[in-house]
MARTOR-489075 format. One line per 2 residues: number of its first residue (from 1); their letters; for each residue x, z negated, y negated of N, C-alpha, C, O, CB. Coordinates in steps of 0.05 Angstrom, whole numbers, plus 5000, padded with zeros to 4 digits. Last residue first. Glycine has a CB too. Example, Ala and Ser with C-alpha at 12.3 -4.5 7.8 and 13.67 -1.06 7.14 Angstrom:
2
2 = sa = 5257/4858/5045/5273/4857/5021/5258/4843/4999/5268/4839/4977/5282/4886/5012 ~ 5264/4844/5114/5246/4844/5090/5264/4844/5066/5285/4831/5066/5226/4819/5089
***
This chain:
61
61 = xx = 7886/4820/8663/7857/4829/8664/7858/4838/8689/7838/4847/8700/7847/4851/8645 ~ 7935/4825/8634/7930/4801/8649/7904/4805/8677/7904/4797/8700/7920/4777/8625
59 = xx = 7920/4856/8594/7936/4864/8608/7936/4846/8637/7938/4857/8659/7959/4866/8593 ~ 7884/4815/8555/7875/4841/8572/7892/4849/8588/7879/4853/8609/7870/4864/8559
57 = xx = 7929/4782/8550/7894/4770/8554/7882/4799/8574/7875/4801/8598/7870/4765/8511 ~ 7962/4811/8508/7965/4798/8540/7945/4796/8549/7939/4817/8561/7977/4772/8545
55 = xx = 7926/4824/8472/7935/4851/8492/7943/4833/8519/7935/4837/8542/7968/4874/8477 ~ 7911/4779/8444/7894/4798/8461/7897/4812/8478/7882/4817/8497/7885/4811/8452
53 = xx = 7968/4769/8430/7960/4742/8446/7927/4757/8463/7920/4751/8486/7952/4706/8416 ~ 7964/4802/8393/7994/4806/8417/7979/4786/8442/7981/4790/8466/8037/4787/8401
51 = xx = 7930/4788/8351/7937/4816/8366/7944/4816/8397/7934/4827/8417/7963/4829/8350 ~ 7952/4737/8341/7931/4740/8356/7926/4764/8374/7921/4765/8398/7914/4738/8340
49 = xx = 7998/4755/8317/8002/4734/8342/7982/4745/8356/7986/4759/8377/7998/4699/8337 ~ 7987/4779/8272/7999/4799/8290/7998/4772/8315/7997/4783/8337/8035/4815/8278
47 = xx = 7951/4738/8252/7935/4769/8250/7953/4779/8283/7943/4784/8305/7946/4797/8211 ~ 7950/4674/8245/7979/4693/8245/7961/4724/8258/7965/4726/8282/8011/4675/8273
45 = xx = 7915/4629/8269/7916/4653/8240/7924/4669/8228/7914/4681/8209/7920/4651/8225 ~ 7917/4589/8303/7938/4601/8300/7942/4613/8266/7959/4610/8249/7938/4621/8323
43 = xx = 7867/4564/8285/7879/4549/8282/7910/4566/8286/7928/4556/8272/7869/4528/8299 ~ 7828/4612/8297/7832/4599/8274/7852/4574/8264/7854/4566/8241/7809/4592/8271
41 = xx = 7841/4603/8357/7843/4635/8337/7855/4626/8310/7877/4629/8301/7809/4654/8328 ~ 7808/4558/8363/7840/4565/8367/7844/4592/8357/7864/4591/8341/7851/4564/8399
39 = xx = 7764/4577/8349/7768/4556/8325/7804/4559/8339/7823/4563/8323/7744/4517/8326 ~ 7751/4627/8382/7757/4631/8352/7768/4603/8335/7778/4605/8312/7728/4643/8339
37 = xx = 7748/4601/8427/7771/4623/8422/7764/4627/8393/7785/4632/8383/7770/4653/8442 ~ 7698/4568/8422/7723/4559/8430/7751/4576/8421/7771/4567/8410/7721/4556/8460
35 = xx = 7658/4598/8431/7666/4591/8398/7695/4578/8402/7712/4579/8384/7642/4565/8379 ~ 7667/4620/8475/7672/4645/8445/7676/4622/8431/7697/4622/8418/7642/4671/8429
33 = xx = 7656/4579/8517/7677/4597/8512/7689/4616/8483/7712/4623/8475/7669/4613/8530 ~ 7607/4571/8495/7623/4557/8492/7651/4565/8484/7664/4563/8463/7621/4546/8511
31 = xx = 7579/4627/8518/7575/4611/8482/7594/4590/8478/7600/4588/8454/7541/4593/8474 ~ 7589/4608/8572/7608/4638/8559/7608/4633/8514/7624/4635/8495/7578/4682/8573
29 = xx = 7565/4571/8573/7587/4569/8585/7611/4592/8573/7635/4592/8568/7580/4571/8615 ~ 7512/4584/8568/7522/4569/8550/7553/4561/8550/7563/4548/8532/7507/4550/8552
27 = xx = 7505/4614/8610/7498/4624/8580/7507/4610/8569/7516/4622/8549/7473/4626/8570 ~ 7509/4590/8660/7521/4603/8652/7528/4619/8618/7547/4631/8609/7515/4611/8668
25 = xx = 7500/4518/8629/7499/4539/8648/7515/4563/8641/7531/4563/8622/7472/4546/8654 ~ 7545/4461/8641/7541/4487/8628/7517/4505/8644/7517/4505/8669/7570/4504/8628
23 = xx = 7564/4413/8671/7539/4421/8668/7519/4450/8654/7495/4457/8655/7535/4402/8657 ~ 7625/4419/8633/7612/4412/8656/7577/4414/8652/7567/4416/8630/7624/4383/8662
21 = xx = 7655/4424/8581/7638/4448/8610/7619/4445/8631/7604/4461/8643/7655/4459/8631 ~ 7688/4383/8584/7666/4396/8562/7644/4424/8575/7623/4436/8573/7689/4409/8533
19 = xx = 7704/4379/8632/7692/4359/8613/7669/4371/8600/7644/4371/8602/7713/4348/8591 ~ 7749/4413/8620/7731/4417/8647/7704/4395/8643/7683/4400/8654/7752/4406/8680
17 = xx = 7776/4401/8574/7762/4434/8579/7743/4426/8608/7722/4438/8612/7793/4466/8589 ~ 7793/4348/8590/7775/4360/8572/7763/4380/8565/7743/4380/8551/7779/4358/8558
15 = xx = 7825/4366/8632/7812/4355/8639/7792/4361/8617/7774/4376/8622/7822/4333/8647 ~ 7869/4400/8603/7849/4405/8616/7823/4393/8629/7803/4407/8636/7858/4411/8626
13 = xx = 7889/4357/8562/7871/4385/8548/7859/4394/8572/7835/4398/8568/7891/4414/8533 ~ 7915/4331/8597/7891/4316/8581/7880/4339/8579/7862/4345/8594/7893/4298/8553
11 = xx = 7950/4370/8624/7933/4345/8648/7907/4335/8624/7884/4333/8632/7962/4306/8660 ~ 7983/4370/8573/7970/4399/8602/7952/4383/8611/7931/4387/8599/7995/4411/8634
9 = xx = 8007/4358/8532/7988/4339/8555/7974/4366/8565/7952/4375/8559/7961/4310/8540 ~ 8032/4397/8494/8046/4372/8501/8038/4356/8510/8050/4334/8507/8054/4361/8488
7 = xx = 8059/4462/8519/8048/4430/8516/8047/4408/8508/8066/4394/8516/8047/4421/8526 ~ 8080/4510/8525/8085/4491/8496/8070/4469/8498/8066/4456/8478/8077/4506/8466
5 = xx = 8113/4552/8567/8091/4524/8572/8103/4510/8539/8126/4502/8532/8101/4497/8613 ~ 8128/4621/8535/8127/4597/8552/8115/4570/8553/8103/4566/8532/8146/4592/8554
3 = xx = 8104/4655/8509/8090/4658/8536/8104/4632/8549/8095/4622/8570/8096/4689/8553 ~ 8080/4658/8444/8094/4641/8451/8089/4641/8488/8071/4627/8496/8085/4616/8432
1 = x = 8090/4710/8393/8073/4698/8413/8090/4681/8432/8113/4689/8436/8056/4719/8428
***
């Protein structure tokens, strides 16, 4: 798992996360959210990354 900054446009990808959100409501905001974490899920694929990449996520919590 990778905890340091691997970017390579911090400033674009967010703006487009805030973009794509915008007007959300809340229901649709969290439906966003999920499908979002699985197509990056799906784009890592690596079982033990993801694992490791949950526990932070929760520990973080």
């Amino acid at each position: 798992m990778i905890t340091t900054p691997h970017w390579q446009d911090a400033d674009t990808f967010y703006e487009q996360l805030l973009d794509a959100q915008a007007g959300l409501s809340p229901d649709q905001l969290q439906a966003f959210s999920a499908r979002l974490v699985l197509l990056l899920a799906n784009q890592v694929g690596d079982a033990a990354v993801l694992a490791e990449c949950i526990q932070a996520a929760r520990e973080a919590a």
